[in-house]
N, C-alpha and C positions, 0 to 999 in steps of 0.2 A: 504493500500500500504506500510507503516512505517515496519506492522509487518512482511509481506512477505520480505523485505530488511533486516529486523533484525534475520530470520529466514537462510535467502540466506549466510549472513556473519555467523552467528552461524557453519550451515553446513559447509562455507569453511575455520573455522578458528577449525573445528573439526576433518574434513580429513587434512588436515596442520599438527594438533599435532600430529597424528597417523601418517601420513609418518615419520616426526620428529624422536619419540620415533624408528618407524623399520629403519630408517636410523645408528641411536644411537646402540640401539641391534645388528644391522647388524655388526656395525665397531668393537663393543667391541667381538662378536665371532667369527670373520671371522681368526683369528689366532685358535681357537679353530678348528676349520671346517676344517680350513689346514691344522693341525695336523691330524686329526684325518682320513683324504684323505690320507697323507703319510703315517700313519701306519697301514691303509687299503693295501695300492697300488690302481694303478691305471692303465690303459690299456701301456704297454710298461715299467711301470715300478713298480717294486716290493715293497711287503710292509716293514715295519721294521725287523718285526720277519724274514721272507725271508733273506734279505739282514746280519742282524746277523746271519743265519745259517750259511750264504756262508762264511762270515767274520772267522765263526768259522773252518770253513773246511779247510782255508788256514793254520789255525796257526795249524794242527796239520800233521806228516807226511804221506804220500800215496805212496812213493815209485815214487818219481822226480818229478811230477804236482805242487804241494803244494808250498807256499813261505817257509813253513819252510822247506821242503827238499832242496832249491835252497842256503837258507841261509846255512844250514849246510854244503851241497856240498861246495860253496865258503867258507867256514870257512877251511875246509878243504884243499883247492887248500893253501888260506895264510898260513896256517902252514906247509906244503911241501916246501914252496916258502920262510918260515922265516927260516926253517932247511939249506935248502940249501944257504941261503945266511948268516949263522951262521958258516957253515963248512970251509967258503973260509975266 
């Protein structure tokens, strides 16, 4: 009877350490895992490489859509807008 109780605690002090240890593994890569989701993407939302293509689309001009054409546009209106308020 001794050994079968010393056998019962062996087995539950050996699944113990093994959850333990994937508990452990689980915390240390679960920032890995999230990385590695977002620069996959995911349903509704895009991966890294995606979202830096788009980023790059913005900064270059398209003829009005683009933030750089919006910038430039306005850069433009302030300098009509500095002229004329230079002339008076």
């Amino acid at each position: 009877m001794e050994m079968i109780l010393d056998n019962i605690v062996l087995i539950g002090a050996t699944f113990g350490s093994i959850l333990l240890i994937g508990r452990y593994f689980y915390k240390l890569f679960k920032t890995w895992f999230k990385f590695i989701e977002d620069w996959n993407g995911s349903d509704g939302k895009p991966g890294i490489p995606a979202r830096l293509d788009f980023i790059e689309s913005e900064l270059k001009p398209n003829h009005g859509s683009s933030v750089k054409d919006k910038v430039n546009k306005l850069e433009g209106q302030i300098d009509l807008i500095l002229e004329h308020l230079l002339k008076k």
